[in-house]
N, C-alpha and C positions, 0 to 999 in steps of 0.2 A: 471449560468449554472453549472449541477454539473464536477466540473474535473475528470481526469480520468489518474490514475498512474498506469501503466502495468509494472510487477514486475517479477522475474526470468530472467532478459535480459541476455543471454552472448555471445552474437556475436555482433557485428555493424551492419551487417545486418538486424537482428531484431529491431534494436535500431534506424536505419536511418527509417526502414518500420512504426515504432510503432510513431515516430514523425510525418509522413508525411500523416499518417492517422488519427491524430489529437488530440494525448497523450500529457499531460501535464507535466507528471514526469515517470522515469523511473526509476525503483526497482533494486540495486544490492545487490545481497545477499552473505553475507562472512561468516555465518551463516554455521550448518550441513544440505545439502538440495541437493537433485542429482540435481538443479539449483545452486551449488556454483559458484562463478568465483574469480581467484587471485585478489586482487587489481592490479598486472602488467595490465591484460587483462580488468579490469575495468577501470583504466585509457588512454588506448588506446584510449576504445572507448567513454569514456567522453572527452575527446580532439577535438574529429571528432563532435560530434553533435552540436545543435544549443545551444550559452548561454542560450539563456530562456527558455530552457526546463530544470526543476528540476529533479538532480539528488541524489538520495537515498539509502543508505547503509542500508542495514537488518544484526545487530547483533543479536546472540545470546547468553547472559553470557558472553562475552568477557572481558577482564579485561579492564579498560578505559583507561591506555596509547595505544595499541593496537591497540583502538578505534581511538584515536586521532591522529594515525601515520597511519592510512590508509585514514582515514578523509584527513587531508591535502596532504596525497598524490597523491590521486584520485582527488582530488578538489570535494568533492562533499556536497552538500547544505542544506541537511539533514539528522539523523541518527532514524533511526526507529528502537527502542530497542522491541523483540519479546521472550524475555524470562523473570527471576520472577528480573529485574533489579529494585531497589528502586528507590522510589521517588528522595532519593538525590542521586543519582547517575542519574538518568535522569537529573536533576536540573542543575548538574555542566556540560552537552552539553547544557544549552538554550541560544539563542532562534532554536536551531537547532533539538529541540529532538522531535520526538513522540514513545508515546509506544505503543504496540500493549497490546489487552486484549482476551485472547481466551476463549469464551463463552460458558459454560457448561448450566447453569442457569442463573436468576436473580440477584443470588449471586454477581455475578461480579459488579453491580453496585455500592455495598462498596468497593470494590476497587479501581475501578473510582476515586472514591470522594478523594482520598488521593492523586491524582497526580495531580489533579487540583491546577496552578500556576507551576507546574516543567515539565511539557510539553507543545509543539506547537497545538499538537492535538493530540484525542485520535482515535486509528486503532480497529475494532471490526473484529475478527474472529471467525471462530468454533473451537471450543474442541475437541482437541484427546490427547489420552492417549501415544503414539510414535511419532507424529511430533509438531512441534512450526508454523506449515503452510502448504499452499498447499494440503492440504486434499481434495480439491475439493467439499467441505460437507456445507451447509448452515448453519443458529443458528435459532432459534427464533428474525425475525426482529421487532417483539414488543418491545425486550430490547433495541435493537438501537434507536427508539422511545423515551424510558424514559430517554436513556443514553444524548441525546440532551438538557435534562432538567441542563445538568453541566456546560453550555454554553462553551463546547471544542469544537472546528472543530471537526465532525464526516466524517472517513476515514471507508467507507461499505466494508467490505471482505469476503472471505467464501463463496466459492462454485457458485461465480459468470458467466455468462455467457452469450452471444444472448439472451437466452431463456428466463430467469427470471430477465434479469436488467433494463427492464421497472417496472413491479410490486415493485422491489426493490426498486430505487429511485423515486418511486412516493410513497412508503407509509413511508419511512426512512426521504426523502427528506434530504441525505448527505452531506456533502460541497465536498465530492470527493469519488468515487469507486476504490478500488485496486483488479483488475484484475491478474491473473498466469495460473491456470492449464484450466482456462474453455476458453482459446483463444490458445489452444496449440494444434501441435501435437504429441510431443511426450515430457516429461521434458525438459526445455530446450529451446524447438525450439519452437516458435510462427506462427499459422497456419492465413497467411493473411487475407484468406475469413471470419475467425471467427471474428475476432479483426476487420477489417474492421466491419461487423454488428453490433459489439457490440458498438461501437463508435458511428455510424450512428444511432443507435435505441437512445443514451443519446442527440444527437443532436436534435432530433426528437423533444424529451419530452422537452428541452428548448426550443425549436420554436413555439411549444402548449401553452406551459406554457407564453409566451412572446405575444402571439396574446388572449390568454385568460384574461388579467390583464385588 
């Protein structure tokens, strides 16, 4: 089944809602994003939630002690680098790191190919010219298709939502969706009824896909 990591969290109350409706990992961003949250408030509320739910830190360009003093402060289990961080600089967080790749073109897939061994998995996003996320904007999911050929875990991002994460993870076939602005209502806050469907539509397509084989 593919998982499902809902990202921007900053209350506990999102974070207790988004577990209980059957999220696998949960996004905190320390990152420039009107979804930031301190690490004080991010470890709050990693304290309160379940161990086995994964939690994840979204840097951007941060310097890596930084890194590694909010890492173990927060307790948390993976660090998902979303800006132009180098391979060895991913390499020295493994096995904790994935990078994100924000997709303009085809291009991207040379870049790929050089973080292969110094990442956990690789994150596909869209391209924009003023943010590192959260755009709301989808890419071409043909390149997530090839990108699969680098045998990383593929992490679906960009512009997700109810509407189109059926189509998504049936032609991507991901090892997990990261979900933020398209299960929201406002930055920030997570709209239940959307996040509830969009969770229920991935359970779906595993239940098909499971009676199909």
């Amino acid at each position: 089944m593919t998982l499902v990591k809902v990202c921007g969290i900053t209350t506990l109350e999102d974070a207790q809602m988004a577990v209980q409706l059957g999220a696998d990992a949960l996004g905190f961003i320390f990152g420039p994003s009107p979804r930031r949250i301190s690490p004080e408030e991010a470890r709050e509320i990693i304290k309160s939630i379940s161990p086995f739910v994964k939690t994840v830190g979204v840097f951007v360009e941060e310097r890596p002690d930084r890194v590694r003093e909010i890492l173990e402060f927060c307790g948390l289990d993976l660090i998902q680098f979303h800006g132009d961080e180098s391979p060895r600089l991913c390499a020295a967080f493994m096995p904790r790191s994935i990078k994100a790749f924000r997709v303009k073109d085809r291009s991207v897939l040379t870049m790929i190919r050089a973080y292969r061994g110094s990442v956990r998995a690789m994150l596909l996003d869209a391209f924009s010219d003023d943010r590192h996320g959260g755009t709301g904007r989808t890419f071409d999911w043909e390149v997530a298709v090839r990108a699969r050929g680098f045998q990383l875990p593929l992490i679906l991002s960009g512009g997700l939502n109810p509407l189109n994460i059926e189509e998504a993870v049936s032609k991507t076939r991901p090892f997990a969706v990261d979900v933020n602005s398209g299960v929201e209502q406002w930055p920030g806050k997570k709209d239940p009824m959307l996040l509830r469907k969009f969770i229920k539509k991935i359970q779906n397509i595993a239940q098909y896909t499971e009676l199909n084989e």
